[in-house]
C-alpha positions as CSV (number, residue, x, y, z in Angstrom):
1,X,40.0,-77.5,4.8
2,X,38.6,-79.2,1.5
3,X,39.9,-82.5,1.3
4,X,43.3,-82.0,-1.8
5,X,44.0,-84.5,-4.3
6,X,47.8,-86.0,-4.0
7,X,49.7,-86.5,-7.4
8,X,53.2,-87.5,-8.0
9,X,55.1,-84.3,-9.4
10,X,58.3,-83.3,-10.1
11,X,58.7,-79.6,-10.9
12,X,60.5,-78.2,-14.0
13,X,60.6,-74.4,-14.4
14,X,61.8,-75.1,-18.2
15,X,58.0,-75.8,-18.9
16,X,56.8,-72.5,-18.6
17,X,60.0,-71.0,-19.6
18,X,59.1,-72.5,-23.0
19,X,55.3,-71.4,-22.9
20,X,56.7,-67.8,-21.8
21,X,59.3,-68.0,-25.2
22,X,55.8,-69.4,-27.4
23,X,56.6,-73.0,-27.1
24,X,54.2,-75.5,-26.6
25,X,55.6,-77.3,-23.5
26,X,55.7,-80.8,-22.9
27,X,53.7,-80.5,-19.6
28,X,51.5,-77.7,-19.5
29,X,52.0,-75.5,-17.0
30,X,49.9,-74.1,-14.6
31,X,50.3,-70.5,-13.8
32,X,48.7,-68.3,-11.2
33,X,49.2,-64.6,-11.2
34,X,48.1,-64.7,-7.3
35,X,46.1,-66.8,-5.3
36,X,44.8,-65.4,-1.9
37,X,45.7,-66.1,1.9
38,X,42.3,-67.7,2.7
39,X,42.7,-70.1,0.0
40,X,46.1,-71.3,0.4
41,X,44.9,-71.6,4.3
42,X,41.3,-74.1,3.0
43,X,43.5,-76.0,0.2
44,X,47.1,-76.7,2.5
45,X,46.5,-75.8,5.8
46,X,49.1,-73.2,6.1
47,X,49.1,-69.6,6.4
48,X,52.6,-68.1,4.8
49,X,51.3,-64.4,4.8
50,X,51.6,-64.7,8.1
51,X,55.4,-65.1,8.7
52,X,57.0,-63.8,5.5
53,X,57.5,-60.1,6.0
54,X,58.0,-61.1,9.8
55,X,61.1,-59.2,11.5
56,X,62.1,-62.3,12.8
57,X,64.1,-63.9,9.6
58,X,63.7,-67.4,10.9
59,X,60.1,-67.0,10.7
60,X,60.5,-65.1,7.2
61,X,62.4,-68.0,5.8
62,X,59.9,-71.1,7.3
63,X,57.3,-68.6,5.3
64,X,58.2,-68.6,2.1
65,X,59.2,-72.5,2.5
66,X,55.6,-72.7,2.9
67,X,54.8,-70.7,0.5
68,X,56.8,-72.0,-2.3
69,X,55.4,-75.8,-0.8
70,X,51.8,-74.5,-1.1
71,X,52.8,-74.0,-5.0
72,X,54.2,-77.7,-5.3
73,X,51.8,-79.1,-3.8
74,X,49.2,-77.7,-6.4
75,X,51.4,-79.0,-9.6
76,X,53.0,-75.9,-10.4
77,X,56.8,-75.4,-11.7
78,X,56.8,-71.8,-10.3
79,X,55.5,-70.1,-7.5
80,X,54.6,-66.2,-7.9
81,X,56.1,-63.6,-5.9
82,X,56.2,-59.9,-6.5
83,X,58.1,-57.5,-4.2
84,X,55.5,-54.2,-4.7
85,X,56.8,-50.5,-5.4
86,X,53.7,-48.9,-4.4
87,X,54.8,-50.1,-0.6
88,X,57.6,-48.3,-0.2
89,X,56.7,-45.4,-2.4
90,X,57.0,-41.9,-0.4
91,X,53.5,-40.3,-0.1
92,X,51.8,-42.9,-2.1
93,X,48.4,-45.0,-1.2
94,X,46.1,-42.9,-4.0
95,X,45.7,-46.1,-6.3
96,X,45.6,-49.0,-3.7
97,X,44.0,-47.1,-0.4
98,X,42.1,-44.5,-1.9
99,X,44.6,-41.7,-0.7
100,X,44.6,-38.4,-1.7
101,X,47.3,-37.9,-4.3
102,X,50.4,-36.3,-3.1
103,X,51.3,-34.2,-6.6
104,X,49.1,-32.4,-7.7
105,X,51.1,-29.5,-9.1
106,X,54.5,-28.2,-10.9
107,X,55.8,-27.7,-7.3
108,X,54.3,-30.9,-5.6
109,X,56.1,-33.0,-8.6
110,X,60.0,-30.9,-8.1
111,X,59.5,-31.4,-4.1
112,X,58.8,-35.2,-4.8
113,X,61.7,-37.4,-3.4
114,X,62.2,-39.5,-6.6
115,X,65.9,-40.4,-6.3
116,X,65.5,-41.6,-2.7
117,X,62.7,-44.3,-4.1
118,X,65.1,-47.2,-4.8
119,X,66.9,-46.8,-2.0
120,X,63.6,-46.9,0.1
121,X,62.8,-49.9,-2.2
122,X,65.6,-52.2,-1.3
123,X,65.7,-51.4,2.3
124,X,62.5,-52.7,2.9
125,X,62.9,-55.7,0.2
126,X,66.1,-56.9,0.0
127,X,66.3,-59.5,3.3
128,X,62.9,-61.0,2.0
129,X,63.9,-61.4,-1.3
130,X,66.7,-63.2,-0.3
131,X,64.7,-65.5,2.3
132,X,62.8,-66.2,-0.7
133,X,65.2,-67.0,-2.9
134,X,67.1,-69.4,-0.2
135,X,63.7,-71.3,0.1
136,X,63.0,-72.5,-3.7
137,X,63.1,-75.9,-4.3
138,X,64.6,-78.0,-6.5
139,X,63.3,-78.1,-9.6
140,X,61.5,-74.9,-9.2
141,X,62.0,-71.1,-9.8
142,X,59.6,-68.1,-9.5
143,X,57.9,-65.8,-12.0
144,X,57.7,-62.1,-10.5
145,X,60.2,-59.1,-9.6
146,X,59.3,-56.1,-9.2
147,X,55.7,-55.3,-8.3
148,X,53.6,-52.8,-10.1
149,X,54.3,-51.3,-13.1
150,X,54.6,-47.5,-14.3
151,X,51.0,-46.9,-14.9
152,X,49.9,-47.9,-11.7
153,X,52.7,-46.6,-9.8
154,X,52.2,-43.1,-11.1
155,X,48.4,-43.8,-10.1
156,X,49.2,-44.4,-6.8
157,X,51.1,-40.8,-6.4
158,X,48.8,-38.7,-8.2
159,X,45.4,-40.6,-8.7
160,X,43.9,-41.8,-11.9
161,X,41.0,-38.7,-11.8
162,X,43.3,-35.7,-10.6
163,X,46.2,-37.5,-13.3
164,X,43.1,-36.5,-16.3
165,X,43.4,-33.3,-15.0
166,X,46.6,-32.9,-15.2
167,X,46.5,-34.3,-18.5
168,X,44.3,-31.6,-19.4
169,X,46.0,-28.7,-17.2
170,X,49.6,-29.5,-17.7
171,X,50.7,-31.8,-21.0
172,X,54.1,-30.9,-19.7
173,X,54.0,-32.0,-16.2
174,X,51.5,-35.0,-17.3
175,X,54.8,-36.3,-19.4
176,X,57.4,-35.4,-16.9
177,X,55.5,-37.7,-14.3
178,X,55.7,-40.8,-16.1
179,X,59.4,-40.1,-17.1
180,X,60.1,-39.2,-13.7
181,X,58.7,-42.7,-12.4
182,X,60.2,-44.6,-15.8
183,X,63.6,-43.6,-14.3
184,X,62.8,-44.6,-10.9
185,X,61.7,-47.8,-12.2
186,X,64.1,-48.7,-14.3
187,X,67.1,-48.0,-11.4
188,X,65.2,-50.6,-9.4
189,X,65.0,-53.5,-12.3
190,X,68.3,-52.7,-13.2
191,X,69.5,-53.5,-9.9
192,X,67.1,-56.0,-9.0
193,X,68.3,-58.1,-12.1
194,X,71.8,-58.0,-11.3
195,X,71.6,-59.1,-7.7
196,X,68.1,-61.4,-7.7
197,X,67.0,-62.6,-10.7
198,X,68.6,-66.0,-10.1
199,X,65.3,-67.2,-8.6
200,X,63.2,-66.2,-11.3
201,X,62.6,-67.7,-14.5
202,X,60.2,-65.3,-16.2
203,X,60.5,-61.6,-15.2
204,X,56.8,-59.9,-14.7
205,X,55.0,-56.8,-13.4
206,X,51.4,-55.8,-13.2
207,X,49.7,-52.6,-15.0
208,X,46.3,-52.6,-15.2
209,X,46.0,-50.2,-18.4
210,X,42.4,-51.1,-19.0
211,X,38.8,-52.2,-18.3
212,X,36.4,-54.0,-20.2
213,X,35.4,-51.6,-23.0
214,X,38.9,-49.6,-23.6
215,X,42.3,-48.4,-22.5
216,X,42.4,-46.1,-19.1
217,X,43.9,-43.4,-20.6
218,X,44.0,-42.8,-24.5
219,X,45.8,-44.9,-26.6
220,X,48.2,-42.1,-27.6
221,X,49.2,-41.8,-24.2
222,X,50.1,-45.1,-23.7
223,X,52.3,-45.2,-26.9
224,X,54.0,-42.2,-26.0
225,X,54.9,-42.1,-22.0
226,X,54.3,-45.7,-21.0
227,X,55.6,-48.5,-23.7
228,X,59.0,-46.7,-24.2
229,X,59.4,-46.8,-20.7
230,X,58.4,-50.7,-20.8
231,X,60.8,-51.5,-23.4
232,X,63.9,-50.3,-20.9
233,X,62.8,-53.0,-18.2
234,X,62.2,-55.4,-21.3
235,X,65.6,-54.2,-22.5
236,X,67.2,-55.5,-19.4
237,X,65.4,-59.0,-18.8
238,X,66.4,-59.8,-22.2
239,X,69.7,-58.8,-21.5
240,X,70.1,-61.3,-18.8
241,X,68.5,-64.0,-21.1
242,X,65.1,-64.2,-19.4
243,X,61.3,-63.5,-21.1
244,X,59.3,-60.6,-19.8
245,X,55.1,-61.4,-18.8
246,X,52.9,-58.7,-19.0
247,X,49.9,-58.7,-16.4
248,X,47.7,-56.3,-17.7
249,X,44.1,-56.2,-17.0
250,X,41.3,-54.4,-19.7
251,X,40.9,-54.4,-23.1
252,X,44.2,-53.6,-24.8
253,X,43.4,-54.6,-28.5
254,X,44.1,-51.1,-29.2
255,X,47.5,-50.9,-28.5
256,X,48.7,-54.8,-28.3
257,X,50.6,-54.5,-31.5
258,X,52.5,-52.0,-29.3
259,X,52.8,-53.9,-26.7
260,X,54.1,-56.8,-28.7
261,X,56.1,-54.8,-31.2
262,X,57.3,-51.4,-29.4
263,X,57.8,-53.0,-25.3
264,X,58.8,-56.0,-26.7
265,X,56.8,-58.5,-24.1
266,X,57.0,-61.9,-24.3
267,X,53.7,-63.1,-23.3
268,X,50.5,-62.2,-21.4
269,X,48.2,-62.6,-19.0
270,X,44.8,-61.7,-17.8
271,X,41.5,-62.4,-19.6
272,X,37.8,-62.4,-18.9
273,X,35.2,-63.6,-21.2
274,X,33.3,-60.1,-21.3
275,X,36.3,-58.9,-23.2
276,X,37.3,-61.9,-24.8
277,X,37.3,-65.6,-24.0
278,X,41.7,-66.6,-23.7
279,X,40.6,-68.7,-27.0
280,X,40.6,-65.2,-28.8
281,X,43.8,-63.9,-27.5
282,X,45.2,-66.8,-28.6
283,X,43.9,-67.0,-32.0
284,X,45.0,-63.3,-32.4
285,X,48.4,-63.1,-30.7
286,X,49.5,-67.0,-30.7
287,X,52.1,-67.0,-33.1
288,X,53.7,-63.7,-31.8
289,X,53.9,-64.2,-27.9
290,X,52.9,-66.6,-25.2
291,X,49.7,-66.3,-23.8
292,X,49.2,-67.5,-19.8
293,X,45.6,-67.3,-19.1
294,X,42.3,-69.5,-19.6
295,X,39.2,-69.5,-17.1
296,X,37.4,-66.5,-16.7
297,X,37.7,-66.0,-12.3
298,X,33.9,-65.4,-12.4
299,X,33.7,-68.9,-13.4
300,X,35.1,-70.3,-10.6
301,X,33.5,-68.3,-8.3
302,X,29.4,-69.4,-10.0
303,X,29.6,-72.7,-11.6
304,X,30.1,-76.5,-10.4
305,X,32.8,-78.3,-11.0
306,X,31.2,-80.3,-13.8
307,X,30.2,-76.5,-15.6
308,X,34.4,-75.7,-14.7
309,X,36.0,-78.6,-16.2
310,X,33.8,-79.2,-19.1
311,X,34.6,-75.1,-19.5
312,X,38.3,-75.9,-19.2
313,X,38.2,-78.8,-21.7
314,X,36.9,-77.0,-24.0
315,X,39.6,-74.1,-24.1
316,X,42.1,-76.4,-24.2
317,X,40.6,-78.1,-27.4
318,X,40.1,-74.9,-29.1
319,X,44.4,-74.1,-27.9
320,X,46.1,-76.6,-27.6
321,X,49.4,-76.5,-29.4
322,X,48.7,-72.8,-30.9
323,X,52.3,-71.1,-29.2
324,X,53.2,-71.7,-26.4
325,X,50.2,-71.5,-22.7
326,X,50.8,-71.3,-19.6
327,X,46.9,-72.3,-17.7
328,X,45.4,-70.1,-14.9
329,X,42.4,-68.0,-13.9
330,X,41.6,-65.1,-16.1
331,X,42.6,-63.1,-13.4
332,X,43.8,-64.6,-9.4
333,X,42.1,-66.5,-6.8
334,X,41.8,-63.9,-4.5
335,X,40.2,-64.8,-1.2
336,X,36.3,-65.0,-2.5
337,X,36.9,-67.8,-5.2
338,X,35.6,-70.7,-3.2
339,X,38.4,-73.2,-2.6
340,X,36.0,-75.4,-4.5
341,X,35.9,-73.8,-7.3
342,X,40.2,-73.3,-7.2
343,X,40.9,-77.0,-7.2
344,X,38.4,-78.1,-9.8
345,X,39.9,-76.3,-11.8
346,X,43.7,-77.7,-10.7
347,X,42.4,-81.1,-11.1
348,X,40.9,-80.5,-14.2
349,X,44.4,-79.4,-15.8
350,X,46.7,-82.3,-13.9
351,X,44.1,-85.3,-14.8
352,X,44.5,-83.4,-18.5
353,X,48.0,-83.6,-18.6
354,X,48.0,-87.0,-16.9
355,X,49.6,-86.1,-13.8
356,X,49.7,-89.7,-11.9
357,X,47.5,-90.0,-8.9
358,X,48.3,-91.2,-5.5
């Protein structure tokens, strides 16, 4: 286990509340989008994955106690926690198991047991949602909800090459997919937000829409069948008086006016510096949404901790006070980011904002 730093901390979700609304919070906030099994295990010595989809609900519950203390520990005000569609979806595995799509065709798509989804969704869910919500500590609350958005959900049906096809087969079916999906989507926020959202602060899904040079399907696209469905999730975590973070992976230049304007998100996250170093995203979309972000993960995975912090210091002087931040990997610490690499990076940001050492 590499040896952890102790530092007095209180947690208070309202920090990153503000950075999600584009305030510049008293204490910035650290933010992780996820951070891996093997490196919670080498940083605290536990392993929550392990126990919290357990049948056994005691063993659930001591879990995610775990797994929000893991978060404390580290000097965060939220811990994140996403409850996944693509594991409950019917047929699905083409996006995150390298399945073979199971719609393919007109007849594939009308067979497809859509309405049965949410249903599916919160039997599997529900108990461990609530286990997770019973285990936040004071001062704390969660940024998450409802795993995967409608891009890659629709992926995970149909797969991104045989969904070009269909693009270029069937314009009609290619449209009635992601409607299809929006609806199932939004029957699961809908409910979600009105029995769970107590725990959560900021309301969030992942869509990876991109990669380093463009947008994964054309720009047009996106506009038409995948932000209008975006803005009735939005629609509904504003309702409830909560701001919407957008995970999205790629470069979206082409369509983050969009995103800003049309879906209505509050804030952002993911950067790498081969797109654009978080200093950019800042400078272009500070004064319109929050941006959550900073280190490029390839960083942390290369460089010493003298290369990390002097990299971290440096973003922070070029955006500090420009909206509101929230400060993270570009990305996740996902089990290969050496637990090294992780904590100079956390002790770079809580010796910044003066966190008091013990």
């Amino acid at each position: 286990m590499v040896l952890l730093k102790k530092y007095e901390f209180q947690p208070d979700y309202r920090n990153i509340v503000m950075a999600a609304n584009n305030q510049w919070a008293p204490r910035l906030p650290l933010y992780e989008h996820a951070v891996g099994a093997k490196v919670i295990f080498e940083t605290v010595g536990t392993r929550p994955f392990d126990k919290m989809f357990s049948k056994d609900m005691a063993e659930s519950r001591q879990g995610f106690r775990e797994y929000w203390d893991f978060w404390r520990q580290m000097g965060y005000d939220t811990a994140s926690m996403e409850f996944c569609l693509c594991g409950v979806l019917v047929g699905g595995g083409a996006l995150g198991e390298h399945k073979d799509g199971c719609i393919k065709n007109r007849a594939d798509f009308e067979r497809y047991p859509w309405k049965d989804i949410p249903r599916l969704y919160f039997e599997a869910y529900a108990p461990y949602i609530r286990n997770f919500a019973e285990a936040c500590p004071p001062g704390m609350r969660a940024i998450g909800g409802v795993g995967n958005g409608l891009f890659e959900t629709v992926q995970d049906l149909v797969g991104y090459m045989d969904l070009c096809y269909i693009k270029g087969d069937d314009e009609e079916l290619f449209e009635d997919i992601f409607k299809a999906m929006g609806d199932v989507q939004y029957r699961i926020w809908e409910r979600f937000m009105e029995e769970f959202s107590d725990v959560f602060c900021v309301l969030r899904f992942g869509d990876d829409l991109g990669f380093n040079t463009m947008t994964l399907i054309s720009t047009d696209d996106i506009r038409k069948n995948i932000i209008p469905q975006y803005r009735r999730i939005t629609d509904k975590v504003h309702a409830m008086g909560k701001p919407f973070l957008l995970h999205s992976c790629g470069n979206l230049f082409a369509v983050f006016d969009e995103l800003i304007d049309g879906a209505k998100i509050d804030a952002k996250h993911s950067n790498e510096d081969g797109i654009a170093h978080f200093s950019t995203w800042v400078e272009r979309y500070g004064d319109r949404i929050g941006n959550f972000g900073g280190i490029d993960t390839d960083v942390l995975c290369r460089y010493p901790e003298t290369y990390i912090k002097d990299y971290i210091l440096d973003c922070l002087d070029k955006v500090q006070e420009r909206g509101g931040i929230a400060f993270s990997s570009g990305n996740s610490i996902p089990d290969y980011v050496p637990a090294e690499g992780y904590l100079a990076m956390i002790d770079t940001i809580r010796a910044w904002r003066q966190d008091h050492r013990l």
